[in-house]
N, C-alpha and C positions, 0 to 999 in steps of 0.2 A: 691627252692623258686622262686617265679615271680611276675611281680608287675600289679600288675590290676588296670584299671580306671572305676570309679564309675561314672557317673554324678549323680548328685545332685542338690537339688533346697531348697531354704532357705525358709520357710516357713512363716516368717514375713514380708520381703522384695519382694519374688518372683525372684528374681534373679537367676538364674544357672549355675552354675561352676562344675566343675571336682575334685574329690576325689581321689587320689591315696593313695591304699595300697599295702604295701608288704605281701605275702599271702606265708602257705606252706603248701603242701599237704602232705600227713601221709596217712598210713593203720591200720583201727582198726578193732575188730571182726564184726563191721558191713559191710565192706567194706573201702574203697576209699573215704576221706574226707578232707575238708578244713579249717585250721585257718588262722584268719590275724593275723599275729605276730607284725606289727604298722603300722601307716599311714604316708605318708608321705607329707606335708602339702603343700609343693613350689616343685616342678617338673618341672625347664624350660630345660628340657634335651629330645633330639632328640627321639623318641620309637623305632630306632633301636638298641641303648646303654641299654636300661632299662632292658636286663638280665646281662648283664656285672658290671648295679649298683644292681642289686639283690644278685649277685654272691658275691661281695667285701662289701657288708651287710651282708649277711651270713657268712664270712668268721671273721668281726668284732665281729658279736655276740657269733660265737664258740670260739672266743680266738687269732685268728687265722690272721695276715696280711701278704699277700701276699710279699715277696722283688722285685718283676717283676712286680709291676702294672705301667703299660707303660701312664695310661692314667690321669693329674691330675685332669680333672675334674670330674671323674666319682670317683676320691679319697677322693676329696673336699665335694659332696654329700652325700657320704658313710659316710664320718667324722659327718658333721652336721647332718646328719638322727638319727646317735647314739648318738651323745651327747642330744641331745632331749628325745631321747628315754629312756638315765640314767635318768632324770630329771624328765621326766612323772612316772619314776617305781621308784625314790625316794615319788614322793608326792605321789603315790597309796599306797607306802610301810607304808609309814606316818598315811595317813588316817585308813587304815586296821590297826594300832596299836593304834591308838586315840579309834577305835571302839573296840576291844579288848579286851582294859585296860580299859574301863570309868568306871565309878564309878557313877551309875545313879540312882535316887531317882524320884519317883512321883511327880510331880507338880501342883495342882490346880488350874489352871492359873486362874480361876475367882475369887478366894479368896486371889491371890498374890494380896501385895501394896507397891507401893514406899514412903519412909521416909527420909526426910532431904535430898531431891535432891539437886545439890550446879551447876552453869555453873561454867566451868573451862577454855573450848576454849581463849574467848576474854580477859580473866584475863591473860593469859599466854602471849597472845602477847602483853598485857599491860604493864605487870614488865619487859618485855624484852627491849621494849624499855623506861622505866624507870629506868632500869640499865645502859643503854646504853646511856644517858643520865646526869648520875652521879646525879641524882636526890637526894640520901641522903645526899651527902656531900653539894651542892647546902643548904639546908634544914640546915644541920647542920652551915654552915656560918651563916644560916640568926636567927641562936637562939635555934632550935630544937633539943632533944634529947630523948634517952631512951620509954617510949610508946608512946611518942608525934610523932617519926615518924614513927611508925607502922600506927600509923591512919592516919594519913598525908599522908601515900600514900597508904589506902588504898580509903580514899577519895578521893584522887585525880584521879587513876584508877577506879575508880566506877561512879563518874562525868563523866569522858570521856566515857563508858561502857551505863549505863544509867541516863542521866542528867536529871536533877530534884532540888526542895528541901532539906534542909540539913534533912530534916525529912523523904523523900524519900530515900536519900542516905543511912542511915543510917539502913533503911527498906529494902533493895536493899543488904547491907553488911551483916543482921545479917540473911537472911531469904534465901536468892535466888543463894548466892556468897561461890567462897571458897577462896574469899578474908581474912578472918580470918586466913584461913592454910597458906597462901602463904606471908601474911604480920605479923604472930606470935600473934594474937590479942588473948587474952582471952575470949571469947562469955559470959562467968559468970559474967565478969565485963565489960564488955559492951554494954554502953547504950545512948542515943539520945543525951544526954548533953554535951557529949565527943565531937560527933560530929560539935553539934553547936561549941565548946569552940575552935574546930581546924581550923574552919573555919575561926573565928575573927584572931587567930597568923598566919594564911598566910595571909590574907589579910594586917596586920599589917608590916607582912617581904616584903610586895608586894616589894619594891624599891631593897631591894637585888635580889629578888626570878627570877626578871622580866627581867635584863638585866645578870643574868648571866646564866639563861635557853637559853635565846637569844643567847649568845656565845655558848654554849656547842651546841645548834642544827646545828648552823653553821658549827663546827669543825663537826659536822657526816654530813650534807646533806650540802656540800662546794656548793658555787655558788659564779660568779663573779658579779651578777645583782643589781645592790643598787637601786630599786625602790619601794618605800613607800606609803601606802595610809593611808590617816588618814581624818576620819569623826566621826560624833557625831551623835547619837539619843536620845530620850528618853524615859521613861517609865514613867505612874500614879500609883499613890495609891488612893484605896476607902476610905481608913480610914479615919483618923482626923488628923495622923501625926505629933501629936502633940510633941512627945520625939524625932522627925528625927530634924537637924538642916539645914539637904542637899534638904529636901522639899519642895518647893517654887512651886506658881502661876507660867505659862511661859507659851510659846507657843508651846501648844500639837501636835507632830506629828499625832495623832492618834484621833485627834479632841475633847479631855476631857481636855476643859476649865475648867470645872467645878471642876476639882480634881489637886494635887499637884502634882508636878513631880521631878524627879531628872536625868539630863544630864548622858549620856552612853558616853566616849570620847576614840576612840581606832585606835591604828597606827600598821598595820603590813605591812609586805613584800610582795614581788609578788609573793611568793608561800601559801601567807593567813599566815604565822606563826606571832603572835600576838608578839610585841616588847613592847609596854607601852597603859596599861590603865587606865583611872580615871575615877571618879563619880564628878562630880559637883554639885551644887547647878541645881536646875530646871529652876531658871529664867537667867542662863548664858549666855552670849553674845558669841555665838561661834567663832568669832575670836580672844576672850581674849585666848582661850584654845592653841595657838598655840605655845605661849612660851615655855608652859612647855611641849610639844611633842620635839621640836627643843630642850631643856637641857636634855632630856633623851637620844636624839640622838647626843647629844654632847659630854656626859659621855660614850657612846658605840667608839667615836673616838679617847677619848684619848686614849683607849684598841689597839687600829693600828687593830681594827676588818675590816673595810675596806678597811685598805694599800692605795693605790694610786687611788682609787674609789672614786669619789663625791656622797653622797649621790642624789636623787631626788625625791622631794616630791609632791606627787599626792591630791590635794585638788578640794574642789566642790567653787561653786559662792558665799557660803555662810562664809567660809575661807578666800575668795582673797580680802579684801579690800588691797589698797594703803600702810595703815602701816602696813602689814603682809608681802605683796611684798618688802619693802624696808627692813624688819625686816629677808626675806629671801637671799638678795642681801647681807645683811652686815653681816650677818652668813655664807656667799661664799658656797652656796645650788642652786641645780639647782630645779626647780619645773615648772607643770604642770596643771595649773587652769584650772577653765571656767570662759572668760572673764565676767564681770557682765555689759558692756557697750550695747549697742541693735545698731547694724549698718544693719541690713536691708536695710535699706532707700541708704544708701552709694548704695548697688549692686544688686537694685531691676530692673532697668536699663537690667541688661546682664541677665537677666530672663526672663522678657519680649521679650526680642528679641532673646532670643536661638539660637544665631549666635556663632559659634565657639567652640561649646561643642561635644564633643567624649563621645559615650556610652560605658560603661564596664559593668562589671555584678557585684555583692555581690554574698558573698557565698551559700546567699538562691537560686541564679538564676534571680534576680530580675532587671530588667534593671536600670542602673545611670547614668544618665548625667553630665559626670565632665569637668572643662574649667580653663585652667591657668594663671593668672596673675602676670603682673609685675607690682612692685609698688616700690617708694623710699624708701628704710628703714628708722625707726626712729632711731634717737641719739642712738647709745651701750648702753648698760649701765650692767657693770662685766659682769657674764659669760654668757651665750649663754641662750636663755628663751622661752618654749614651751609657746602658748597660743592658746586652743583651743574654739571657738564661741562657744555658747549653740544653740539650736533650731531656726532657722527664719520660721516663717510660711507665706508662701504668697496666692494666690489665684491661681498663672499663675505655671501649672505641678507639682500641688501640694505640698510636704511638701520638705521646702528647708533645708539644715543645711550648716554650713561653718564652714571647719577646716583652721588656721590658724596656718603658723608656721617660725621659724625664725631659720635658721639653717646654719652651719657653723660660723666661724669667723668673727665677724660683723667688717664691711668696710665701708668707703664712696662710697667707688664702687660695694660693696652686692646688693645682690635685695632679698627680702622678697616676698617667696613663699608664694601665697595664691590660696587655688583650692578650687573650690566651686560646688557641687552637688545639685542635687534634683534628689528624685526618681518618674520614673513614675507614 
C-alpha cells in the first residue's frame, strides 16, 4: 500500500486543496490494478514518512500492530486514520442494511395529504419553562384545580406562543397546538367559553399569581439589580361601554377624545419581567397610581426577596410631582425621574459661549460636546437622589439636553455634579 495525493478543487467555492488516499495495488486476470482502501482527510506529516504511515495502516487493518514502532507520531495517524475508518464502514454497513431490509410501498405524492398537523417545537420550551417555574402549585395557591389548570396553562403558554384574543387563543389551542396533548385537555369537551371563564379566575388570582411568579423567576434567573420602571398608558373602545365601570372620558394617548378609555399601569424590572399590573379607570390621574406599585413592592420586601438591596424606582415627568417624591423619601426608595422644572434659562449662558466644553463621541459616532460643573448642593434630604432634566431645546449647536445628578453622601462640603451636552 502507498499513499497518493490528489489535488482537488471544490466546486461551489473554487478553492483547492489536496486529497490524500491510501491506495493498494493487486493483480487480477486483467492485469495490474488499483483500489483506494480510504482517504485520509488531515495529513500534516513530512512525504518522506508517508510509506512508513502506509505500512503501520496496513498493518492495523490486517490485525496486525507492530511492538517496534520506534516512531509515535506516525502511530498517532495510523490510530486516528482507523478509528475513522471503523466509523465510516459502521455507517456504510448501516445504510446497506436500512436498504436491504426496507419495507417499501408506492407513494402518490400528489394525492398524499396532511391532517390535524399540531406545532410542538415552542409548546415544548413553553411547559419547560412553566415547570421550572412551579407554575401549577403557584395556580393551585391562588384557587385553581383539577381541569381548571389544564387550561390555565394551556392558556397561558398559547398567549406567550401566539397572543391574541381569548377567541384566538382558544382557535390557536384547539386547531394549530398540541397543547391539548401536553396539557391533558379533552378536545370533545373543549370549547371557547372555558377559555373565556379561565381567563376571568386568573385575572381574579392576579394579587396571588403576580408576586409569587415574581419570586419564583428570581430564584431561577438570580440577579443582584433592584431597578424598576413603572409607567401607564392607555387604550379606547368604539363601543358605548356601557356595562364597563373602568371606562371613562380621559386623555387619549392615541388621540381618540371621542371614545372611552381604560388606564394600562405596569411596573417591571430591568430585565422587562413584569412584577404588578392594573387597569384603572380612563380618566386616572397618574400619580394617584403610585401607591399602589410602592404596596406591592412593599409586600415583595417583607419576603427578604431583596435582602440588603434598596429598591429603585424609575418613573417619567408625568409620575414626579412633589407628593410622589415625598411619598418615595418616606417609604426609604431610591428613585429616578424626569425633573418636571424647565431650567434652560439657568445654562443658556455656557452654550452661547462654548467655552470649556471637551468633545467625546456616542455610540453612534456622533460628535458631544460635554462641560462640567460645580455648584452648591441643596439641603440632603434621606437617601441619595438621581434627577435626570428632560430635553432643553435651544437655537446656538442645536439640540441641547442636561443630565443631572447627585451622587455620593450628601455633605455641606459635596458639590452636585451637573454635565451638560449638546450634540452637533
Amino acid at each position: 500500500m502507498f499513499i497518493r495525493e490528489t489535488p482537488t478543487v471544490n466546486k461551489k467555492t473554487g478553492v483547492s486543496y489536496s486529497k490524500y488516499q491510501l491506495v493498494e495495488s493487486y493483480r487480477c486476470e486483467k492485469g495490474p490494478r488499483q483500489r483506494i482502501v480510504m482517504t485520509l482527510t488531515e495529513l500534516d506529516l513530512d512525504k518522506s514518512l508517508w510509506p512508513a504511515l502506509a505500512n503501520a495502516i496496513a498493518q492495523r487493518l490486517s490485525g496486525v500492530t507492530s511492538l517496534f514502532e520506534s516512531d509515535p507520531i506516525i502511530a498517532r495517524y495510523a490510530d486516528l486514520a482507523i478509528t475513522k475508518y471503523a466509523i465510516r464502514s459502521e455507517v456504510a454497513a448501516a445504510k446497506e442494511t436500512r436498504a436491504t431490509e426496507a419495507d417499501l410501498e408506492m407513494v402518490d405524492l400528489s394525492s398524499a395529504k396532511t391532517i390535524n398537523s399540531r406545532s410542538i417545537g415552542p409548546e415544548l420550551i413553553g411547559n419547560s419553562f412553566y415547570e421550572a417555574l412551579s407554575f401549577d402549585k403557584i395556580l393551585e395557591s391562588a384557587g385553581l384545580s383539577g381541569e381548571s389548570l389544564g387550561i390555565a396553562k394551556a392558556t397561558i403558554i398559547a398567549r406567550l406562543i401566539h397572543p391574541g384574543s381569548d377567541r384566538k387563543t382558544y382557535s390557536y389551542i384547539n386547531s394549530n397546538s398540541s397543547l391539548p396533548e401536553i396539557c391533558g385537555i379533552d378536545l370533545s369537551k373543549f370549547h371557547k367559553d372555558k377559555v373565556y371563564a379561565i381567563a376571568d379566575k386568573l385575572y381574579d388570582a392576579k394579587g396571588v399569581i403576580e408576586p409569587a411568579l415574581y419570586r419564583a423567576s428570581s430564584d431561577l434567573f438570580r440577579t443582584n439589580t433592584r431597578l424598576f420602571l413603572f409607567d401607564l398608558t392607555n387604550t379606547y373602545f368604539e363601543g358605548s361601554t356601557k356595562g364597563n365601570s373602568l371606562a371613562k372620558h380621559g386623555h387619549s394617548k392615541e388621540k381618540r377624545f371621542d371614545c372611552t378609555l381604560v388606564s394600562l399601569a405596569l411596573l417591571v424590572d430591568h430585565r422587562g419581567l413584569p412584577i404588578y399590573s392594573e387597569i384603572h379607570e380612563g380618566n386616572t390621574s397618574e400619580p394617584r397610581t403610585l401607591i399602589s406599585v410602592l404596596d406591592a413592592l412593599e409586600s415583595l420586601s417583607d419576603g427578604s426577596l431583596f435582602g440588603d438591596v434598596v429598591p429603585t424606582i424609575v418613573m417619567d415627568r408625568g409620575i414626579a410631582t412633589k407628593a410622589n417624591l415625598e411619598l418615595l423619601i418616606k417609604r426609604n426608595l431610591n428613585y429616578v425621574v424626569i425633573e418636571r422644572a424647565n431650567k434652560k434659562s439657568l445654562y443658556r449662558s455656557h452654550f452661547m459661549e462654548m467655552e470649556g466644553f471637551t468633545e467625546i463621541y456616542d455610540a453612534q459616532g456622533s460628535p458631544v460636546m460635554v462641560k462640567k460643573l460645580q455648584v452648591e448642593p441643596q439641603k440632603p434630604q434621606g437617601r441619595v437622589r438621581t434627577q435626570v432634566q428632560g430635553q432643553v431645546k435651544t437655537q446656538v449647536q442645536g439640540q441641547v439636553q442636561t443630565l443631572e445628578e447627585d451622587t455620593g453622601t450628601p455633605s455641606p462640603q459635596s458639590l452636585c455634579r451637573k454635565i451638560y451636552y449638546s450634540h452637533i
